[in-house]
Every structure is written in C-alpha cells, then in structure tokens.
Steps between C-alpha positions, in 0.01 A plus 500: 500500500153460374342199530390310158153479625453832578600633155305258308192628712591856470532445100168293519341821681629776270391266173182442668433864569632630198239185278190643674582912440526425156221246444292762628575750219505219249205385571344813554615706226274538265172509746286754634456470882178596622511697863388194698854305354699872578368446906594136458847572408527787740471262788665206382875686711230510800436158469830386458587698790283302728574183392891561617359578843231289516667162725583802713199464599513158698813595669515528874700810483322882678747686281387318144161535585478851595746599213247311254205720680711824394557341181098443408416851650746664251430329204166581550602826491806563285632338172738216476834664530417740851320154632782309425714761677302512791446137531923483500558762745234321731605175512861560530370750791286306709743189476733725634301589780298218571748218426 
C-alpha cells in the first residue's frame, strides 16, 4: 500500500509541474521572443539537468564522479534526451563495476 505521504507529494509534483508548463504559455502567449530569450529557453532542460546532479558532486563515490564526467562531456556534445541517456547508462554502469 502506498504511503499517504508519498501520494500527497507525488500529487504536489504533478500539480507543480503541470502550474509551471502552462504559466509559461500563459504568460507568454501573446509575446514576441527575441533570439537571445529562444537560447535562454533552449537551455533552461540543460540547466535543470545539472541541478539534479549537482550534490553529486560532493559525494565520495569514483563511480558518481566519473559518471557525472561522461555526463558533462555529452551534454556538451549532444541534446538533452541522448545526454540524459548516456548519463543513465553510465551511472548505472560504473556503479556496477566500481561499487
């Protein structure tokens, strides 16, 4: 059975993530970007990205840091969906072999 505090902060996540996709078409529906707010909304998944694996990196642990070296290499590299990919595949990799 689920526990009542995890379903209140799954519901809290989904209402919070479904609040700021549509605030951002509400509030940007009747404006013009210009190209420099385009490339600041391109990176904004990039950004959010890091900031999930960011306290990785004052962990102790070889495999987390390498797998967060791998990670930085290919999103300099690829978009956010093969990054995220290869950033998976790593970590669950080198935990496997290093842990």
């Amino acid at each position: 059975m689920i526990h009542s505090a995890t379903l209140i902060a799954i519901v809290f996540i989904a209402v919070t993530t479904y609040i700021t996709r549509v605030l951002g078409y509400v509030l940007l529906k009747n404006k013009t970007l210009t190209n420099r707010q385009k490339r600041i909304l391109e990176v904004v998944p990039g950004c959010v990205l890091i900031s999930v694996i960011a306290p990785y990196f004052v962990k102790d642990n070889p495999a987390d840091l390498l797998a967060i070296v791998i990670t930085l290499i290919a999103a300099s590299r690829f978009s956010l969906l093969p990054t995220v990919l290869i950033s998976m595949t790593s970590t669950a990799i080198l935990r496997f072999v290093l842990i």
